[in-house]
N, C-alpha and C positions, 0 to 999 in steps of 0.2 A: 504494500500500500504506500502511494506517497504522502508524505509529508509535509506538510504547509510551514512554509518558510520561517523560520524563528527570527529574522529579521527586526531588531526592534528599532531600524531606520524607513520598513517600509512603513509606505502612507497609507493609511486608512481610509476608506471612503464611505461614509452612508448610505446605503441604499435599499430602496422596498420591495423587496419580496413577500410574495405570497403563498403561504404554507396551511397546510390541514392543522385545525384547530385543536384536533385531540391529539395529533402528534407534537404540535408546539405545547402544549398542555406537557402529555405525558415527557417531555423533551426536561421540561424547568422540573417535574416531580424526582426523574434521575437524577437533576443536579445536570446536564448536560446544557455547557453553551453555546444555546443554539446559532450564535454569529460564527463561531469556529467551527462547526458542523457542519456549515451551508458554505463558508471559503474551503474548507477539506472537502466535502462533495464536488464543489464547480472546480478544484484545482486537479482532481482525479480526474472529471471529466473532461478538461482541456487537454490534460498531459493524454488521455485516451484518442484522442482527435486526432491530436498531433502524432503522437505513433500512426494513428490509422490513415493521416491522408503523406507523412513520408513510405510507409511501404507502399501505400499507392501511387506517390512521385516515383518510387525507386523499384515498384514492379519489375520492369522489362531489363535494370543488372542485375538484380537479386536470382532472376530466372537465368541469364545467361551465366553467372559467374556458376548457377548449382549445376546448368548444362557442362560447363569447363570442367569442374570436378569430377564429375561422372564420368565426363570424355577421361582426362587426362592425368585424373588423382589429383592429391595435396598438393603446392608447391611447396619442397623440405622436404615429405616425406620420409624421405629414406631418411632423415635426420633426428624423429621423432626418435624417445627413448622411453615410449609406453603402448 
């Protein structure tokens, strides 16, 4: 899971979102803060994004470099010592 930046230089910003009442509810009866909750969910699912739209930029070497492999082996191999 990542981790939301412990940055005590980044800047904070305000903003309204809207959430299910008995989960903000149930959220404050854990004791859970729900502003760190809601920047941990949206920074998972950026960093998800962004994994998902570089393997979609980088499709067509990702498949050619497994093609080379296949063809040709490791480059080193014969160097490995496991």
């Amino acid at each position: 899971m990542a981790r939301v930046r412990e940055d005590r230089t980044a800047v904070r910003r305000p903003t309204n979102v809207t959430l299910d009442e008995q989960l903000v509810a149930s959220a404050k009866e854990l004791g859970i803060n729900v502003s760190r909750a809601c920047e941990q969910g949206l920074s998972d699912a950026v960093s998800a994004e962004r994994i998902r739209r570089w393997q979609e930029e980088n499709r067509e070497a990702t498949e050619a470099y497994t093609e080379y492999i296949a063809t040709y082996g490791l480059p080193l191999e014969r160097y490995r010592q496991f």
